[in-house]
C-alpha positions in Angstrom: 167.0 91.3 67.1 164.3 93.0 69.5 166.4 95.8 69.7 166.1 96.2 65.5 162.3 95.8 65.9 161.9 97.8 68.5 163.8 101.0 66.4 161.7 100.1 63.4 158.5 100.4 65.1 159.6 103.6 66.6 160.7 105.0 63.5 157.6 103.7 61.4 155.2 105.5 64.7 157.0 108.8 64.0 156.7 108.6 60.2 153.1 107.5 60.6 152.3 110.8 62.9 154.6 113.1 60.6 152.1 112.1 57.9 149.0 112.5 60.4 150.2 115.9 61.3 150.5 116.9 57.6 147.5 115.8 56.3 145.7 117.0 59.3 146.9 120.9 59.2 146.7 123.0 55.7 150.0 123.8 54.6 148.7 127.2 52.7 146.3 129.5 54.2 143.2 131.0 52.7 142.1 133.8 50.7 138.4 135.9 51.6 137.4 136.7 47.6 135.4 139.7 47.4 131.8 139.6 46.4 130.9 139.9 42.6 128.2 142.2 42.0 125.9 144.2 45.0 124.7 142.9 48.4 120.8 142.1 47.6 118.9 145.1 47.9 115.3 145.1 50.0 113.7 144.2 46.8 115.1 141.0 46.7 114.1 140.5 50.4 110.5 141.3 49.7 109.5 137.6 49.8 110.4 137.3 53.6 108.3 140.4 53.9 105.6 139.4 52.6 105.7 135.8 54.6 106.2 138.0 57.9 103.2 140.4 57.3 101.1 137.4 56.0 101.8 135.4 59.1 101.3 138.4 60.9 98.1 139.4 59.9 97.0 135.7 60.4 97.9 136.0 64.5 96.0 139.3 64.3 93.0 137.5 62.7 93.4 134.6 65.6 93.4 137.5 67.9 90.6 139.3 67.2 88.6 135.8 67.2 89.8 135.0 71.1 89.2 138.6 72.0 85.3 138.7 70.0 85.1 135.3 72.6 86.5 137.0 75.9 84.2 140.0 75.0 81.1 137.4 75.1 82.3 136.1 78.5 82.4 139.6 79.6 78.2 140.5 78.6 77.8 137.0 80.2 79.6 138.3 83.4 77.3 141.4 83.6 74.2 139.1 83.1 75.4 136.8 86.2 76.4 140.1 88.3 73.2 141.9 88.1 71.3 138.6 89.3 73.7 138.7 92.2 72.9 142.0 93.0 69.3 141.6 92.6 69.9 138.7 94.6 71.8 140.7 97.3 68.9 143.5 97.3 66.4 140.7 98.2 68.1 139.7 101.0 68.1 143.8 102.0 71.7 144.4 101.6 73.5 147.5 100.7 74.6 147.1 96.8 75.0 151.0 95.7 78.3 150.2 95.4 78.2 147.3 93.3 75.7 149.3 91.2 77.5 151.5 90.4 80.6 149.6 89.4 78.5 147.5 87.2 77.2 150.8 85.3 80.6 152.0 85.0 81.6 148.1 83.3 78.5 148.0 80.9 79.3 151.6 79.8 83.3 150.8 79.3 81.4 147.9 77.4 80.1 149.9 75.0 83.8 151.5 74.5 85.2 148.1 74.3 82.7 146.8 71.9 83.4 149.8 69.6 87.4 149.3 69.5 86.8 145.9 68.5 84.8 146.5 65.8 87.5 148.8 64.5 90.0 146.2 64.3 87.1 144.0 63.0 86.7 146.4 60.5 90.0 146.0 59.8 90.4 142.8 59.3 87.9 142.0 57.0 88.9 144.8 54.9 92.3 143.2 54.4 93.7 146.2 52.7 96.9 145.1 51.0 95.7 141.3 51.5 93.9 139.2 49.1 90.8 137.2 50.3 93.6 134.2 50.9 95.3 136.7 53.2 98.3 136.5 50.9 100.2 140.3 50.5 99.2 142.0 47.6 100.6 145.4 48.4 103.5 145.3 50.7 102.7 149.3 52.6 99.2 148.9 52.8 99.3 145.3 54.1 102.0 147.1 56.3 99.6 149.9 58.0 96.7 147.1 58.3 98.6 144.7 60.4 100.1 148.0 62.2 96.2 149.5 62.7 94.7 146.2 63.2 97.5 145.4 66.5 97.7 148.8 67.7 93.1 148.7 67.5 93.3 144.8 69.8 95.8 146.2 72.3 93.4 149.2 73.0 90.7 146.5 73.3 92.4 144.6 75.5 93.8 147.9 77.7 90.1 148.9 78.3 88.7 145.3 78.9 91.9 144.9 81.6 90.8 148.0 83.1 87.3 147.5 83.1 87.8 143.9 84.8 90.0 145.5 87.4 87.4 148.5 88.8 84.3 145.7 89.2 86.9 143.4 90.7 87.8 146.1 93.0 84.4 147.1 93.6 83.9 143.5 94.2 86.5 143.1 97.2 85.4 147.0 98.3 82.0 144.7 99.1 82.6 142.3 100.8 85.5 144.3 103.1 82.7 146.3 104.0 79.9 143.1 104.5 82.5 141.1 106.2 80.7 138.6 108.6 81.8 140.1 112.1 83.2 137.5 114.6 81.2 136.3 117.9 82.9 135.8 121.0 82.1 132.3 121.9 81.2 131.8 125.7 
């Protein structure tokens, strides 16, 4: 009798993993049909354009508000440098140097100031944009975000440049002021 059962619960395992088998693998394979009608041409796609260019021109917008701010910091940083040097003077020291960079900073200031009212300019025209910033003619909003980036990276180019010649000027001071060392007795 355990040999019966044992024979019928083999048999009933294999049947029941036949049927596992079959219903877990297609019997038929599949067919690719071909597409009805034309892939969608870019005026269908002109939506996602528009969303790109209108988030786009949002950054830009962002952008220019953080670089109007950094500009500030920068007539700030002249105001506080020429009170050091007037500062330095008083105490007799030799500030040609730093003179001179700051000249060379407050006229790459007027540069700087100029290229940012460009993409100002810009901006608040919105050509292509409506006053919600939404795209109301897909080339023009096109060359405005184009103008508008290519106007903030000059910005920033000159105001990177401009920050590195004072700082340089900076440590081209105090190499040459450098405290010299006593000898101790």
């Amino acid at each position: 009798m355990k040999k019966g059962l044992k024979v019928l619960s083999s048999g009933l395992l294999v049947v029941l993993l036949a049927g596992a088998f079959l219903f877990a693998f297609p019997s038929s394979t599949a067919h690719a049909e071909a597409l009805e009608g034309n892939p969608p041409t870019t005026g269908d796609r002109t939506g996602f354009a528009k969303f790109q260019l209108e988030n786009a021109f949002s950054r830009e917008k962002t952008n220019l508000a953080i670089q109007a701010e950094n500009i500030l910091r920068m007539d700030r940083l002249t105001e506080k440098a020429q009170e050091r040097i007037d500062a330095l003077k008083a105490k007799g020291k030799d500030v040609s140097g730093l003179e001179a960079a700051l000249a060379a900073f407050e006229n790459a200031l007027v540069d700087i100031n100029a290229s940012h009212g460009e993409a100002a300019r810009l901006v608040a025209s919105h050509a292509g944009f409506n006053d919600n910033g939404k795209v109301i003619d897909l080339e023009a909003a096109k060359i405005t975000v184009q103008k508008t980036h290519e106007a903030l990276k000059a910005t920033r180019e000159m105001m990177v440049d401009a920050g590195r010649s004072i700082r340089l000027a900076i440590r081209q001071y105090r190499d040459a002021n450098a405290p010299v060392p006593t000898e101790q007795p």
